[in-house]
C-alpha positions as CSV (number, residue, x, y, z in Angstrom):
1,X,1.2,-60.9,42.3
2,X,-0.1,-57.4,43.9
3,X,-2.4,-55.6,41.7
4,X,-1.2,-52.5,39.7
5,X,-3.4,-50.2,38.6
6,X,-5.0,-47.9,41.1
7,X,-6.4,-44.0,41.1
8,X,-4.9,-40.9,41.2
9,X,-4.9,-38.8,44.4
10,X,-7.1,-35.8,43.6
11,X,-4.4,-33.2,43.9
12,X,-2.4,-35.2,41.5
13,X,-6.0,-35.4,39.1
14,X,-6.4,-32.0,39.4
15,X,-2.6,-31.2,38.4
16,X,-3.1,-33.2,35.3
17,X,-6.2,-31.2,34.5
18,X,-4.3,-28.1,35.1
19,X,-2.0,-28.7,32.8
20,X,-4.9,-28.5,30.0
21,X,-6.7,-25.5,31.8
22,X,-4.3,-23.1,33.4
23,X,-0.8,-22.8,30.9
24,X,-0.2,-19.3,32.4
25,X,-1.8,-16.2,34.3
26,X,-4.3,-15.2,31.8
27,X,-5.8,-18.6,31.5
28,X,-6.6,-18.0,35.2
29,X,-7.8,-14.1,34.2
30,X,-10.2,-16.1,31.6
31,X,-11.6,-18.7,33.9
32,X,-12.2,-16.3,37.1
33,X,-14.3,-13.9,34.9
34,X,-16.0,-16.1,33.1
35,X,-17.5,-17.8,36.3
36,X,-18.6,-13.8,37.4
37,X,-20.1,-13.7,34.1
38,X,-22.2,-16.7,35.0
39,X,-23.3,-16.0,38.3
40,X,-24.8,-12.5,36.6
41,X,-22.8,-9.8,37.7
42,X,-23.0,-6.5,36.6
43,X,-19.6,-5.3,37.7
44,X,-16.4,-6.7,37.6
45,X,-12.9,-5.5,38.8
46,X,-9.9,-7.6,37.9
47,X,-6.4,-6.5,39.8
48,X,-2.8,-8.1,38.9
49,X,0.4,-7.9,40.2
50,X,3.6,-9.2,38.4
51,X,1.9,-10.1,35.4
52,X,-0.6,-12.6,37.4
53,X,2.4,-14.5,38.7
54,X,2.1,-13.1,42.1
55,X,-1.8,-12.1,42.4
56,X,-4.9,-12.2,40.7
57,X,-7.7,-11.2,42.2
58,X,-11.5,-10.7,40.9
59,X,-14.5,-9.1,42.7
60,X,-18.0,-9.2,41.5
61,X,-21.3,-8.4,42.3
62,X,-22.9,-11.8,41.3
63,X,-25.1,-13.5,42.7
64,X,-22.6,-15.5,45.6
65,X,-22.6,-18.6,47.2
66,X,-23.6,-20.2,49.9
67,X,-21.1,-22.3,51.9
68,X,-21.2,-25.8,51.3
69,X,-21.6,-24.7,47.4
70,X,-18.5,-22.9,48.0
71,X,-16.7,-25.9,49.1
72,X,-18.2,-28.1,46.8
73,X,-17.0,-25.1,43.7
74,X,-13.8,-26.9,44.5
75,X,-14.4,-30.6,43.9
76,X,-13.4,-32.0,40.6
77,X,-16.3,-32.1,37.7
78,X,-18.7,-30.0,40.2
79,X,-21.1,-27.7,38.4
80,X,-24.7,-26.1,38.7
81,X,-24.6,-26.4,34.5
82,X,-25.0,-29.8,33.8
83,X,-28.0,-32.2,34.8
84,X,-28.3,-34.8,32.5
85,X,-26.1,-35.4,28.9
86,X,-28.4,-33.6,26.8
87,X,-27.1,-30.5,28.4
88,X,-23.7,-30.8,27.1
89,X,-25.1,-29.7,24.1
90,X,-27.3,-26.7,24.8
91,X,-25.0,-24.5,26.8
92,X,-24.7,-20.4,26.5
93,X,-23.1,-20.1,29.6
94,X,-19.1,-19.9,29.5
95,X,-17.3,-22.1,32.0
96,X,-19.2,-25.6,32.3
97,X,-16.8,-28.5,32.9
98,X,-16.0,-28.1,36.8
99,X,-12.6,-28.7,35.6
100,X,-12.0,-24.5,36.5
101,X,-11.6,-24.0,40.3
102,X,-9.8,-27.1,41.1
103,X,-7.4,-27.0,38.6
104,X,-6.2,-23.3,39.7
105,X,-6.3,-24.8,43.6
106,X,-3.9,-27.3,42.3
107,X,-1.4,-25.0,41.8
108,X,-1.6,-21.7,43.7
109,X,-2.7,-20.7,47.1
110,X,-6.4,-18.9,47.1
111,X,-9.0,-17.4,49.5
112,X,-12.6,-16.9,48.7
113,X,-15.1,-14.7,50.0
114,X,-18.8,-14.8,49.3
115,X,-22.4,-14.3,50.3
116,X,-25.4,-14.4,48.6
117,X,-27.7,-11.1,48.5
118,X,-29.9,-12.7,50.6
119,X,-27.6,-13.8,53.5
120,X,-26.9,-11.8,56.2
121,X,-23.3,-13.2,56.4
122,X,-21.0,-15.1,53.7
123,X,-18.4,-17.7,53.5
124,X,-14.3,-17.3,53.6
125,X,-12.3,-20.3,52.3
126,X,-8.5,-20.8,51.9
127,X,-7.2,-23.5,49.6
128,X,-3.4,-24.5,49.7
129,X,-2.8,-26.8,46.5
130,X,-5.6,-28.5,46.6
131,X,-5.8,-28.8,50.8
132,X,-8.3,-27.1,52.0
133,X,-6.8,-25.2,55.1
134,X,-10.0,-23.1,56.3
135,X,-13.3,-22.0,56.1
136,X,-15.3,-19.7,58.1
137,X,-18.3,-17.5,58.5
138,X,-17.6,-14.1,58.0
139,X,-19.0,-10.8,57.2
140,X,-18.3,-10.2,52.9
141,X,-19.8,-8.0,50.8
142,X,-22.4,-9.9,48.1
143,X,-20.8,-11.8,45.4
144,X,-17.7,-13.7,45.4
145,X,-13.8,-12.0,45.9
146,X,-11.4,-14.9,44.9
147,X,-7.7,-14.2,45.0
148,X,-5.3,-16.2,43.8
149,X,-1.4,-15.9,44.5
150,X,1.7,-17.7,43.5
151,X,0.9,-19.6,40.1
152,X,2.3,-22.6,39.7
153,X,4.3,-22.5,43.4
154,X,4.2,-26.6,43.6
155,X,5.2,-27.3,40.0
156,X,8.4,-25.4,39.4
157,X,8.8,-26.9,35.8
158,X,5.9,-25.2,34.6
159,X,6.7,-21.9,35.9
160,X,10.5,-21.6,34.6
161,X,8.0,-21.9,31.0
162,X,6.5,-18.8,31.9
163,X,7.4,-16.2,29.4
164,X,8.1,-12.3,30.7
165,X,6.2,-10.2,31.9
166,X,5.6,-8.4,29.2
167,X,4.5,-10.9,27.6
168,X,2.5,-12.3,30.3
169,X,1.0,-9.0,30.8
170,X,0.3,-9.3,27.0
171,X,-1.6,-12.3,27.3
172,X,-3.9,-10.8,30.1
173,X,-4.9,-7.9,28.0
174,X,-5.6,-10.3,25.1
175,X,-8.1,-12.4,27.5
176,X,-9.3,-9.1,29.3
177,X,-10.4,-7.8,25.5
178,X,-11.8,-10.6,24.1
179,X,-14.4,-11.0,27.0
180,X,-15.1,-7.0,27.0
181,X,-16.2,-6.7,23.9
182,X,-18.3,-9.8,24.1
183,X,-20.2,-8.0,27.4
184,X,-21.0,-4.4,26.7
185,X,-23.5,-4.3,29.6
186,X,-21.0,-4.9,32.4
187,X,-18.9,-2.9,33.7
188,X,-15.0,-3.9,34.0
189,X,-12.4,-2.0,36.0
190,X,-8.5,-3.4,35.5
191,X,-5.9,-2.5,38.3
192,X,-2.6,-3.7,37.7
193,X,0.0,-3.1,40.3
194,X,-2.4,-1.0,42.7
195,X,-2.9,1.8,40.3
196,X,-6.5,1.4,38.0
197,X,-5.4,1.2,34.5
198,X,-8.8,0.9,32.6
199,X,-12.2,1.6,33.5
200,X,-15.1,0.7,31.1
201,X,-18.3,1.8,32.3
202,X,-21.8,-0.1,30.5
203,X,-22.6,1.0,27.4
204,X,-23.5,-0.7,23.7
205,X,-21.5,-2.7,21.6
206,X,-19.8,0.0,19.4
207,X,-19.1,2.3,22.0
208,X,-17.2,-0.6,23.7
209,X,-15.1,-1.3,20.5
210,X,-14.4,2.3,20.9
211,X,-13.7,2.2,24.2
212,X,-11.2,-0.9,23.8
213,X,-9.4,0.3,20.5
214,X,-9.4,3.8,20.8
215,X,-11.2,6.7,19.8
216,X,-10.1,7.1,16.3
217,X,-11.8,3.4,15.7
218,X,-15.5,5.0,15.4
219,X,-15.1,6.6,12.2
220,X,-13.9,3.3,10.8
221,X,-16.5,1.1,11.5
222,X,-19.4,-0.1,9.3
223,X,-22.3,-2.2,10.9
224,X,-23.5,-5.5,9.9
225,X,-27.0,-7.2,10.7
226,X,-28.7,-10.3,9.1
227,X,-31.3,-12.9,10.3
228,X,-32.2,-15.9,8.8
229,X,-33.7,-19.2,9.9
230,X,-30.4,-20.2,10.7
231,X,-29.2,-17.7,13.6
232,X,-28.0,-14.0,14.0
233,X,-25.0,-12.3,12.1
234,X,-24.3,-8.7,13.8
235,X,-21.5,-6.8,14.5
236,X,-18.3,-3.9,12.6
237,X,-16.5,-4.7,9.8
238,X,-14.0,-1.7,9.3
239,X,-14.0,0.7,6.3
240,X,-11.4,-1.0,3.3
241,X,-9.7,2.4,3.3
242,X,-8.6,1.4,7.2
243,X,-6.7,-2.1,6.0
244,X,-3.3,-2.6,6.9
245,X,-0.4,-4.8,6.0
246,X,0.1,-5.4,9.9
247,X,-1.9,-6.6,12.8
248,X,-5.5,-5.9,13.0
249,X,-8.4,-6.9,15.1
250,X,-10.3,-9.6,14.0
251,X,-12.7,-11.1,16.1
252,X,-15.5,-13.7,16.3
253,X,-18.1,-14.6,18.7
254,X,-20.6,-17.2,18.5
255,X,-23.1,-16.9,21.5
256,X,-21.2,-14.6,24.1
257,X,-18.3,-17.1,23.3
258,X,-14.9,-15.7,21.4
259,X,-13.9,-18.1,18.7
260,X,-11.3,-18.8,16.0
261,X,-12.6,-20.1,12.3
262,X,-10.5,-20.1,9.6
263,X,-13.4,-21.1,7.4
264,X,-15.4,-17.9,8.1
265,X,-12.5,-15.5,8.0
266,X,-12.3,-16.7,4.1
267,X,-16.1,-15.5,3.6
268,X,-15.2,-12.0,5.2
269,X,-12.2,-11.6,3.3
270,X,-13.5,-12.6,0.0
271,X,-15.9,-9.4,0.3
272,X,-13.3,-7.6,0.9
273,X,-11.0,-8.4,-2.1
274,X,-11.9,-6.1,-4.5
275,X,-11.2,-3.5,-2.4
276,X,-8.0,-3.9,-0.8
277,X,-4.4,-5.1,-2.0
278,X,-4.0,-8.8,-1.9
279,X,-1.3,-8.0,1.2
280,X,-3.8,-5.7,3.3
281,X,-6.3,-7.4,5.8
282,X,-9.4,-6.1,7.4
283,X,-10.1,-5.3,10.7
284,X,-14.0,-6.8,11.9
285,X,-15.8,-7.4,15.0
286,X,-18.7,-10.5,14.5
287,X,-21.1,-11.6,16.6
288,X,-23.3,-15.2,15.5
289,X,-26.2,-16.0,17.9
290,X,-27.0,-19.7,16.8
291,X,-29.2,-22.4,18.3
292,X,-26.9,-24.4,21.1
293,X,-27.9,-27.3,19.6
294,X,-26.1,-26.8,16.2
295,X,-23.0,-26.1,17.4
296,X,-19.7,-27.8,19.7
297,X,-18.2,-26.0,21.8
298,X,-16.3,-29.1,23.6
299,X,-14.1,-30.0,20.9
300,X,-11.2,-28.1,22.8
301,X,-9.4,-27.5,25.8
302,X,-9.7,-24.0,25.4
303,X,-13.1,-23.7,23.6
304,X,-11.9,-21.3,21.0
305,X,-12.7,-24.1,18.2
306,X,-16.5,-24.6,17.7
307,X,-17.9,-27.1,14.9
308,X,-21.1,-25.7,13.1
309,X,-23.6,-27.8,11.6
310,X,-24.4,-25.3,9.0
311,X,-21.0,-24.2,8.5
312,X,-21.7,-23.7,4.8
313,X,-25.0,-21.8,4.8
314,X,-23.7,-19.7,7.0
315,X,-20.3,-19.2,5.3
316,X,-22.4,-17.9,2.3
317,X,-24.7,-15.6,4.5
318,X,-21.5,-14.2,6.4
319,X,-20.0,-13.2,2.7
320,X,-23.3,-11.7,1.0
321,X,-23.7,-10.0,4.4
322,X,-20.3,-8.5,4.8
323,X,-20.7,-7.4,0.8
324,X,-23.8,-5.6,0.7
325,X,-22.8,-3.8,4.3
326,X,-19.9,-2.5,2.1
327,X,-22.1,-1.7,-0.8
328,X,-24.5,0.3,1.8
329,X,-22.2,2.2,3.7
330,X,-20.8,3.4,0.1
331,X,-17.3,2.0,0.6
332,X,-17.3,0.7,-2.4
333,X,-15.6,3.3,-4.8
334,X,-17.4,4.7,-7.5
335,X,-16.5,6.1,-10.8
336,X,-15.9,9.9,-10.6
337,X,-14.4,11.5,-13.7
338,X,-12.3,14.8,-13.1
339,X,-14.1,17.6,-15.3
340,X,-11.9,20.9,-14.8
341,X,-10.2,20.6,-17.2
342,X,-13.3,19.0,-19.8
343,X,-14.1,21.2,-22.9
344,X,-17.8,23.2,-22.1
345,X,-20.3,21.0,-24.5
346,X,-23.4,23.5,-25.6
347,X,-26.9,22.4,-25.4
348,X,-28.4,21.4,-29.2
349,X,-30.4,24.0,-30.5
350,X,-32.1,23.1,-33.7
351,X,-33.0,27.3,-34.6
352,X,-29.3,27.6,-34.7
353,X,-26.9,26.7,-37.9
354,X,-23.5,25.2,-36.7
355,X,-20.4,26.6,-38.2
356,X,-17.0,24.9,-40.0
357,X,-14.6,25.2,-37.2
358,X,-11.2,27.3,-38.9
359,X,-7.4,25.6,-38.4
360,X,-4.9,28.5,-37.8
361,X,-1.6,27.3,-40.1
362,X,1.6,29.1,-40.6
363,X,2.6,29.0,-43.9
364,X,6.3,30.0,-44.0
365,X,7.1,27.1,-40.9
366,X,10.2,25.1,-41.6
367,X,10.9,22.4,-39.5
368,X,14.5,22.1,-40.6
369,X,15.1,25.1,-39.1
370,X,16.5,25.0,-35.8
371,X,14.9,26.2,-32.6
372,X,16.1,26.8,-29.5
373,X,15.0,24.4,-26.8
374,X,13.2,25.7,-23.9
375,X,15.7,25.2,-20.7
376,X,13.4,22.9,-18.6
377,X,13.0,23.9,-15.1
378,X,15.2,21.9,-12.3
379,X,12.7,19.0,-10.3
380,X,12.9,20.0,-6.8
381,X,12.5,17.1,-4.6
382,X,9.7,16.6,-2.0
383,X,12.1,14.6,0.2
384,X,14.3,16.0,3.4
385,X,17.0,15.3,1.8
386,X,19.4,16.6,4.3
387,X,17.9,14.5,6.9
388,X,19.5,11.7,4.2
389,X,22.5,13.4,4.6
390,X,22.6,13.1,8.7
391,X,24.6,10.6,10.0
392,X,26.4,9.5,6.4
393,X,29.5,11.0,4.9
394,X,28.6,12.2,1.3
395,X,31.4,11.5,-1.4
396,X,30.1,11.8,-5.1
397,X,33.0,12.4,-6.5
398,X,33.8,9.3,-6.4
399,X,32.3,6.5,-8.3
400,X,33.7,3.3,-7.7
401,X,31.6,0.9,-4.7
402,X,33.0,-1.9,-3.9
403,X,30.7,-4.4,-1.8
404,X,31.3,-5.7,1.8
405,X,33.7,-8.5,1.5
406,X,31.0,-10.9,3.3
407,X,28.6,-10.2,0.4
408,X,29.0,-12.7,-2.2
409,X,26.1,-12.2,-4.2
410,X,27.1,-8.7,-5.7
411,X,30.0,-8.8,-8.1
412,X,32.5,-5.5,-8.0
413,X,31.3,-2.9,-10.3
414,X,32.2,0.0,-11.7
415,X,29.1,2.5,-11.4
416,X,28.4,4.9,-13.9
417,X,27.7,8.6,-12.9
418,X,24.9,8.7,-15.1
419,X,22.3,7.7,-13.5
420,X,18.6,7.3,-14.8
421,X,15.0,7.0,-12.7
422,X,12.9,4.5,-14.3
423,X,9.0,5.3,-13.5
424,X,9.8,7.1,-10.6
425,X,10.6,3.6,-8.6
426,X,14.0,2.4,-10.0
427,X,17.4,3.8,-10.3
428,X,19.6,2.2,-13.2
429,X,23.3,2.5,-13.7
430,X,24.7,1.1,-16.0
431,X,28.1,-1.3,-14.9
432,X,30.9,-3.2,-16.2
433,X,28.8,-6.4,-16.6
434,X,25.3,-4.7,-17.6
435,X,22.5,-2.5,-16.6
436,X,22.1,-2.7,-13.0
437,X,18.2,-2.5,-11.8
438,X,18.3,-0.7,-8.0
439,X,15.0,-0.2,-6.0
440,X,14.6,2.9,-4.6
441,X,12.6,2.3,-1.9
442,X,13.7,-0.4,-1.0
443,X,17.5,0.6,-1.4
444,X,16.6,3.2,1.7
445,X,14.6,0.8,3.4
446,X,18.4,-1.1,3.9
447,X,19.6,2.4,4.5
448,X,17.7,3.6,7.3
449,X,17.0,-0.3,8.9
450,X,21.0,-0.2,9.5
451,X,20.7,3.6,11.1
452,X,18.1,3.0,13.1
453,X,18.8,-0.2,14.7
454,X,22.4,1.1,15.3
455,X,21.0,4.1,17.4
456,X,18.6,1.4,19.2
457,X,21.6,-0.6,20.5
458,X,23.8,2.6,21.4
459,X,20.5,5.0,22.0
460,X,22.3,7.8,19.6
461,X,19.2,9.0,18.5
462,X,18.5,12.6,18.7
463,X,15.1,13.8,19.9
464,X,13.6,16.6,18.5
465,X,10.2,18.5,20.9
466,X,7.3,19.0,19.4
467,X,5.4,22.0,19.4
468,X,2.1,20.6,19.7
469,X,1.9,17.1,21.7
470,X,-0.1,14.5,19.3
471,X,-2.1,12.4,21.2
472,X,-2.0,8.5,20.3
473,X,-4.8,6.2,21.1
474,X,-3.9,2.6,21.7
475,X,-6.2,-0.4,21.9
476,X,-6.2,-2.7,25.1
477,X,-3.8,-4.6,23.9
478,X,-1.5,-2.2,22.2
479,X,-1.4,-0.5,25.6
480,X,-0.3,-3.9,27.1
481,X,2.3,-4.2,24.1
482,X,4.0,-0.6,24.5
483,X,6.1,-1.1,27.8
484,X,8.0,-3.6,26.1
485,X,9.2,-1.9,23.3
486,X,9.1,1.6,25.3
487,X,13.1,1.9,26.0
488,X,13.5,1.0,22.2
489,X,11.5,3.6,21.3
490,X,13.2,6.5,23.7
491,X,16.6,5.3,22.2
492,X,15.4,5.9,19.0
493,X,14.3,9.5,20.1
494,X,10.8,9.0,20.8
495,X,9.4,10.4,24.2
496,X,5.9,10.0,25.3
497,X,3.7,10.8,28.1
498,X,0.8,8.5,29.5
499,X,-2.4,10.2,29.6
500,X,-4.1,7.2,31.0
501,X,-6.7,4.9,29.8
502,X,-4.5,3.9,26.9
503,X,-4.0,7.0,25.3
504,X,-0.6,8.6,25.1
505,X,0.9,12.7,24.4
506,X,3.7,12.0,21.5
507,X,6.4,14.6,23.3
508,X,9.3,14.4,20.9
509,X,10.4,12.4,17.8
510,X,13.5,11.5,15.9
511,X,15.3,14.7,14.4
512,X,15.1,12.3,11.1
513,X,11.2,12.2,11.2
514,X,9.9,15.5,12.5
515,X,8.1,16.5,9.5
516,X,6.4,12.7,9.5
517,X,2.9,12.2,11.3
518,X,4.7,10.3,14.3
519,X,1.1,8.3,15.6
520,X,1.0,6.2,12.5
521,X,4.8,4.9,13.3
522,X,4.7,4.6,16.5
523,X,1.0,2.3,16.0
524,X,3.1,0.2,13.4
525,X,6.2,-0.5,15.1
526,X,3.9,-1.8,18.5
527,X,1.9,-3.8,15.6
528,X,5.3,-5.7,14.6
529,X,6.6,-6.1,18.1
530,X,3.2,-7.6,18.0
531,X,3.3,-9.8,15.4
532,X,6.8,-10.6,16.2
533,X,5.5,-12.0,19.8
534,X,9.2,-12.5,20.5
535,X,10.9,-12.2,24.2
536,X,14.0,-12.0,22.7
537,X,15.5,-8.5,22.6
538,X,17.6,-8.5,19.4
539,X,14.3,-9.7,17.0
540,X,12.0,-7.0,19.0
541,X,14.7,-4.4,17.8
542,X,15.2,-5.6,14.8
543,X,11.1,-5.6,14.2
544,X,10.9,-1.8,15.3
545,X,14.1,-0.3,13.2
546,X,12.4,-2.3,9.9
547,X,8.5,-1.2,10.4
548,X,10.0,2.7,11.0
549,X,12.5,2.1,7.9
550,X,9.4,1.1,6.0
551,X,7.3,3.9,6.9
552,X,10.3,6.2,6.4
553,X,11.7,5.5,3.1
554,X,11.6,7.1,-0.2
555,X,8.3,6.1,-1.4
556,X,7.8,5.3,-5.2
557,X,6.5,8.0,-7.2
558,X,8.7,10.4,-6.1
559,X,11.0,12.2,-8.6
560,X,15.2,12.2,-7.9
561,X,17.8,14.4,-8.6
562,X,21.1,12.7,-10.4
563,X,22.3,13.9,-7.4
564,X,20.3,12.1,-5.0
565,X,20.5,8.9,-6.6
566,X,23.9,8.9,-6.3
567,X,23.9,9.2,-2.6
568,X,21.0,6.8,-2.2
569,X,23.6,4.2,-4.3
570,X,26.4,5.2,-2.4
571,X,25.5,4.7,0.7
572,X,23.3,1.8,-0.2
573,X,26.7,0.0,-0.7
574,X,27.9,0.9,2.5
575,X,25.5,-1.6,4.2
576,X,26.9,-4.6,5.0
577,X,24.5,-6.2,3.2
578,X,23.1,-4.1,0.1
579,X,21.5,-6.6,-2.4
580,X,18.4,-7.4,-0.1
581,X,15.8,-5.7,3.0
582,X,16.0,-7.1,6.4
583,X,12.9,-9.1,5.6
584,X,14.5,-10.6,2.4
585,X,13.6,-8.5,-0.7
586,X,15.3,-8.2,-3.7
587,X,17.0,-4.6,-4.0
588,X,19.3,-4.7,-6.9
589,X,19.0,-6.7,-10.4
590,X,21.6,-6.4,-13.3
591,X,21.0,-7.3,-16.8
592,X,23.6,-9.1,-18.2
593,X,25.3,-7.3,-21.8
594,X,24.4,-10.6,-22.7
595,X,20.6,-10.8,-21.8
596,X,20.5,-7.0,-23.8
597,X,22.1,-8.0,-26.9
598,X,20.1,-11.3,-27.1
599,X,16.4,-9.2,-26.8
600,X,18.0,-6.8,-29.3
601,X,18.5,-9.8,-32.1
C-alpha cells in the first residue's frame, strides 16, 4: 500500500498562505509599506492603477538589498526579524512572519529593483507566481522599487470576490491612512492612475491628522499625554461639541502598530458620556507605547487584535486620562447664568435706612367687566416653505386622506382641519377613531426621502450656482469614498469642483437647499455611503436621499402655521408609506376614544 501523505509544492504553500495575507489590493498596499517602513525609509511613493488590480507599485529610499537577500526575501518564513523564539515576543517592527513577499509572488507577477547605498550597482528580479523568471545586475537607484501587476491572475475564484473599484479604491485609502498617521516623520506621496493625488510632506503628529482629515480638524482636537510605569498614552481626542451620529475617526495604535480594542474604546467613551447624547460618538486619535513583552501581536492574521497583559490598568489610565484632558481643555460646560435681564442688587450700606417698598392698586378694577383681548400677532415661520411647496400639488381644501392601499397599518381617517402643535415637535388631529399623534420631523423626513431619491433615479434635480464657491475638506478616506456616490450627488443637483489634495469648491446645490450650509450635507451623505459600505447601487441611493432628508427636515422647535401642518399631513399621506422613516421610525400614533375616556375615569 503506497504511502499517502506528502508536502505541498511551495507555490501551492504559498497560495494557502495567501489566502490569510493578501484578500485584496490593499492588503498588498499594507504589506509593501510596511516592509519600507522597516528597512528605514524616509520617503515613500505608493502609485495604483485600477484600484490595485492592475499595478501596485512602491518606491523607497530604504536601506535596499543586496542580491542573494533579495532572492532569499522570496522564500517562505524568510526574515532578518527573528533569531531565536524569544523574539516573537519583543517585536516593534511591522511585518515579521516572512509569510509577506511570497504570498503576493503566489499570485501576481512582480519585478524588484534594489541596491543598497553602499553598492555601486543593485539587483533586478522578476517573479511569475512563485517562478522565479530572472535576476540581474543592474544599475537602480538606492532602496527597493517593487511592482506588482495582476492580483490574483492564477486564482480566478478569488478575484471574481473582488469588490468594485470603488470600493477597492476604498480599502487602499483606509490602509494608506492608518499607516500615515502612525509615521508623521516620513514622507508619503499617492499616485493613482498617473496623476499624484496626495502628497504629505514630514511634519508632527497633529499636523498630519490635519493633513489626513482636513483642515477644519485642528480646531477640534484636544491633546492627551500620560506616563506611568506601565507605558505611554499620547495622542487627540476631538472636542464633545464635534460628536456625530455618523462615522468618525477612531483610531488606536499600540507601538507604531494600528489596532482594534473594543475594551479600550469603552474607557474613552465612558469619559465622554456626560457630554454627548447617548447616539453621538467621538472622534480620537491614540497612540500606547508599551513594553513588547506585555503585549501579542500574533494572535491574528492581520495583526489588528493585540492581547495586553495589563489590559485593566490600562483601561482605567486611558479613562482618567481622556477625562481630565476634557476637564483641561475646558470642554466641559460650565454653569453660566444669563444676567440681562437680572434685577440691579445694591451694595449694603449700614448709614443708610431701607424704605417699605409701595404696591400701586386700582381701586375701581372689576374683573367682571369685560376687556378686549389684544389681537396676537400672526407666527411667521422660519422655514422656506415654498421650497415645501416645490414639486407637490397643494390642496387644503380638502380634508379627507386616504392611505396607500399597500399600507395596512394606517386605518382610513377622516382628518380634522384643526390642527394643533404640541411642544413645537408634534402635530395632532384629531380623527374618527381618536387623537392622532404625527411627528413633525419625522413626517418630512418621509416627505423629502421619497423627493429626493426619486430625482436620484431620474436626475430631476434642479441646481441652483452659488455665489461664493464653499470649499469642502475631506479626509483621505472620504476623498476615496466621494467618486462613488459623485453621479448621485450631481443628479441630486450638486456640482463640485476638485481642488486637489482632498479638498473640493461646492459649485451649485439643490434649488430645495440653497439657503442650507451645503459642506455639512455633503460630509454626511459620503459618511452614510460610508457606513453603508454597500456596492449595490439602490442601498448607496437610498443612504444619500435619507442622510440629506435628515439634515433637511423641519427640525423640532420650530413653530407651524395651521396652514403648514396641513400640507406637511397632506402630503405626508401621499407617500406610499406614511406611518414610518426609511430607517424604521415611528411617525404617526393615534389614541384610541377608548384609551382617552379610560385616563379621564
Amino acid at each position: 500500500m503506497t504511502d499517502i501523505i506528502h508536502l505541498l509544492p511551495d507555490s501551492i504553500a504559498n497560495q494557502i498562505a495567501a489566502g490569510e495575507v493578501i484578500q485584496r489590493p490593499a492588503s498588498v498596499v499594507k504589506e509593501l509599506i510596511e516592509n519600507s517602513l522597516d528597512a528605514g525609509a524616509t520617503h515613500v511613493i505608493l502609485s495604483v492603477k485600477d484600484a490595485g488590480r492592475t499595478f501596485i507599485q512602491v518606491i523607497d529610499d530604504g536601506k535596499g538589498m543586496s542580491a542573494t537577500d533579495l532572492r532569499m526575501a522570496f522564500e517562505r518564513h524568510a526574515t532578518s526579524k527573528i533569531r531565536n523564539v524569544d523574539d516573537l515576543f519583543s517585536l516593534t517592527t511591522m511585518g515579521f512572519r516572512g509569510e509577506a513577499l511570497p504570498s503576493i509572488a503566489a499570485i501576481s507577477h512582480i519585478e524588484v529593483k534594489s541596491r543598497r547605498k553602499e553598492d555601486e550597482l543593485g539587483s533586478w528580479l522578476v517573479i511569475s507566481g512563485s517562478k522565479v523568471e530572472k535576476q540581474e545586475i543592474v544599475a537602480a537607484a538606492a532602496g527597493t522599487s517593487i511592482t506588482v501587476k495582476n492580483i490574483f491572475f492564477n486564482v480566478p475564484a478569488r478575484r471574481k470576490f473582488l469588490k468594485s473599484n470603488e470600493t477597492e479604491r476604498r480599502n487602499i485609502f483606509t490602509e494608506f491612512e492608518r499607516i500615515v498617521l502612525v509615521n508623521p516623520d516620513v514622507e508619503f506621496t499617492f499616485i493613482e492612475n498617473g496623476v499624484e493625488t496626495l502628497h504629505l510632506p514630514r511634519t508632527g503628529l497633529r499636523q498630519r491628522i490635519v493633513q489626513i482629515e482636513g483642515k477644519n480638524t485642528n480646531q477640534q482636537l484636544i491633546e492627551i499625554s500620560e506616563e506611568t510605569t506601565l507605558g505611554k498614552i499620547y495622542g487627540y481626542i476631538t472636542r464633545p461639541e464635534f460628536a456625530r451620529k455618523g462615522k468618525v475617526n477612531q483610531f488606536f495604535f499600540v507601538n507604531n502598530r494600528y489596532i482594534r480594542h473594543p475594551y479600550f474604546h469603552k474607557a474613552v467613551t465612558t469619559a465622554f458620556e456626560p457630554l454627548i447624547a447617548a447616539t453621538e460618538k467621538p472622534g480620537y486619535y491614540i497612540y500606547f507605547q508599551v513594553d513588547p513583552d506585555t503585549i501579542d501581536v500574533n494572535i491574528h492574521p492581520t495583526k489588528t487584535e493585540v492581547k495586553f497583559e495589563n489590559e485593566q490598568a490600562l483601561w482605567q489610565i486611558l479613562m482618567v486620562t481622556v477625562k481630565e484632558s476634557l476637564g483641561k481643555f475646558n470642554a466641559i460646560p460650565t454653569i453660566d447664568f444669563d444676567r440681562d435681564d437680572a434685577p440691579e442688587i445694591p451694595i449694603y450700606n449700614p448709614s443708610h435706612s431701607a424704605s417699605m417698598p409701595k404696591v400701586n392698586i386700582d381701586p375701581g378694577y372689576n374683573p367682571f367687566h369685560s376687556h378686549r383681548a389684544e389681537t396676537p400677532k400672526p407666527v411667521t415661520p422660519v422655514f422656506g416653505w415654498e421650497q415645501l411647496y416645490k414639486g407637490f400639488e397643494k390642496d387644503s381644501s380638502s380634508t379627507l386622506f386616504k392611505p396607500a392601499e399597500n399600507d395596512h397599518n394606517l386605518p382610513e381617517t377622516e382628518l380634522s382641519p384643526e390642527h394643533y402643535q404640541y411642544k413645537q415637535k408634534y402635530i395632532l388631529t384629531s380623527v374618527k377613531s381618536g387623537l392622532m399623534i404625527i411627528d413633525q420631523h419625522r413626517a418630512h423626513v418621509r416627505i423629502l426621502f421619497d423627493k429626493y431619491l426619486e430625482q436620484i433615479k431620474n436626475k430631476r434635480g434642479i441646481s441652483q450656482r452659488v455665489l461664493f464657491p464653499e470649499v469642502l475638506d475631506l479626509s483621505v478616506s472620504e476623498a476615496a469614498a466621494l467618486p462613488s456616490i459623485l453621479e448621485d450627488l450631481e443628479a441630486l443637483g450638486f456640482e463640485l469642483g476638485d481642488l486637489g489634495n482632498c479638498s473640493f469648491a461646492i459649485q451649485a446645490v439643490p434649488s430645495e437647499i440653497e439657503n442650507t450650509a451645503p459642506a455639512p450635507l455633503v460630509r454626511s451623505m459620503i459618511g452614510k455611503s460610508m457606513e453603508t459600505g454597500s456596492d449595490v447601487k439602490s442601498e448607496v441611493q437610498e443612504s444619500i436621499a435619507l442622510s440629506l432628508a435628515n439634515m433637511t427636515a423641519i427640525p423640532y422647535g420650530r413653530t407651524l402655521t395651521a396652514e403648514e401642518m396641513l400640507l406637511v399631513v397632506s402630503q405626508l399621506f401621499a407617500s406610499p408609506s406614511p406611518t414610518y422613516t426609511p430607517d424604521g421610525q415611528v411617525i404617526i400614533s393615534v389614541v384610541s376614544d377608548a384609551e382617552i375616556e379610560k385616563k379621564m375615569q
